[in-house]
Structure formats: C-alpha cells, structure tokens
N, C-alpha and C positions, 0 to 999 in steps of 0.2 A: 731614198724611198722612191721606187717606180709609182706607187700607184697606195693612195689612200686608200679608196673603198670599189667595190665593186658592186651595183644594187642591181636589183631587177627592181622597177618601177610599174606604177600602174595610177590609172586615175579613178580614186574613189564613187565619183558620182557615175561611172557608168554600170554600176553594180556587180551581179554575178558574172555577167558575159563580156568583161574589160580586158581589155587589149594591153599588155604589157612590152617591155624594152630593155634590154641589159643598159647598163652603161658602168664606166670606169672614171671613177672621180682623180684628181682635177680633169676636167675636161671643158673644150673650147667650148666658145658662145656655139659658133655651128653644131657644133656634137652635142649639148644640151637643148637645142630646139629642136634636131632631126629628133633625139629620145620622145621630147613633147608631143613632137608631132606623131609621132609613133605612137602611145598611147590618148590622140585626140586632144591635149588640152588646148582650149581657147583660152582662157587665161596663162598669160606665161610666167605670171609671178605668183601663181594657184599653189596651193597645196596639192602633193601627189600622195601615194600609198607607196611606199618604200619598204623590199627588204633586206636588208643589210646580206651579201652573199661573201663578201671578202674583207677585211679592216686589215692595213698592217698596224697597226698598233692596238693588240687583243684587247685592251683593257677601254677600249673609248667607243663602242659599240651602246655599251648601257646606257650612255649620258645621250643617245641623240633617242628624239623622240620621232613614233613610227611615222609621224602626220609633218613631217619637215621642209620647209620651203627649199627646194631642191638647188635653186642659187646660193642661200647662204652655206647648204651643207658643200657644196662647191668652190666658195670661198675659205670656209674653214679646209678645206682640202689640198687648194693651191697653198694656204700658208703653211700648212706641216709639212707637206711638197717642198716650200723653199727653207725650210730649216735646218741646221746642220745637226751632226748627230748630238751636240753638245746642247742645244738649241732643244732638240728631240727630250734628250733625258729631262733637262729641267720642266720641260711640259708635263711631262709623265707625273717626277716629285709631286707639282703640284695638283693636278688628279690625285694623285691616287693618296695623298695628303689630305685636300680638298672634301674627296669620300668617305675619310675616317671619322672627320669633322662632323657633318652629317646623319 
C-alpha cells in the first residue's frame, strides 16, 4: 500500500471563508504541520474538517468520522501502511465482520 488516504483538510472554526490543504496519509510530523499550518491551526492536536478524497481500502471510509483528530487518523494510517497483505485481509474480515454485527 503506497498511500492510505488522501484528504483535503480544513479548519472548522474559521467558517465559510477557511483555507484548506491536500495532504496524503501516512505522512511525516513536518508534512502534518506544514498541512496545519496551511489551514491556520493554533492548536496542533485540534480537531480539523476532513474530506476523505482517496482510501485504498474502499470499505474503511464509513467508520472514520468527518470531525477526526488528524494525528490519530495518521497513526491509523502508518499502521495499515506497515501491514502485509495477509495482515491487510484479516483487517478487512474483521470490519466488514465487525459491520454485520452492528
């Protein structure tokens, strides 16, 4: 997997007139604060406004919620990142398991 997600970002409390950022998940501490920086947050462990523009794994888009602390969805990121494909499918089972259950 090159690349979990791809988001455009934005920070909620500057309202209609908010300045947004691509970025491409996993991505380094620097490339997560230039994004910050980029749409102004002063808080770095803030909630942003995220839209989901790319997932390689189609089915894991629904579970992340739109108001997401942008670290952890970058943690979650780098670990599917380092998973193998064998690694990858039992992930999935459990989703889409997980989903039926619910």
């Amino acid at each position: 997997m090159d690349k979990a997600f791809e988001l455009e970002i934005s920070n909620p409390k500057q309202g209609e007139t908010r300045a947004t950022a691509s970025l491409t998940l996993p991505a380094t501490p620097y490339e997560l604060a230039d994004a910050l920086d980029k749409i102004r947050m002063d808080d770095l462990r803030g909630i942003c406004s995220l839209e989901n523009v790319y997932c390689e794994l189609e089915y894991l888009p629904q579970f992340i919620i739109p108001n997401v602390n942008l670290y952890d969805l970058n943690h979650l990121a780098y670990r599917l990142y380092n998973m193998s494909e064998w690694e990858l499918d039992c992930f999935e089972g459990m989703v889409i398991d997980r989903k039926s259950v619910v």
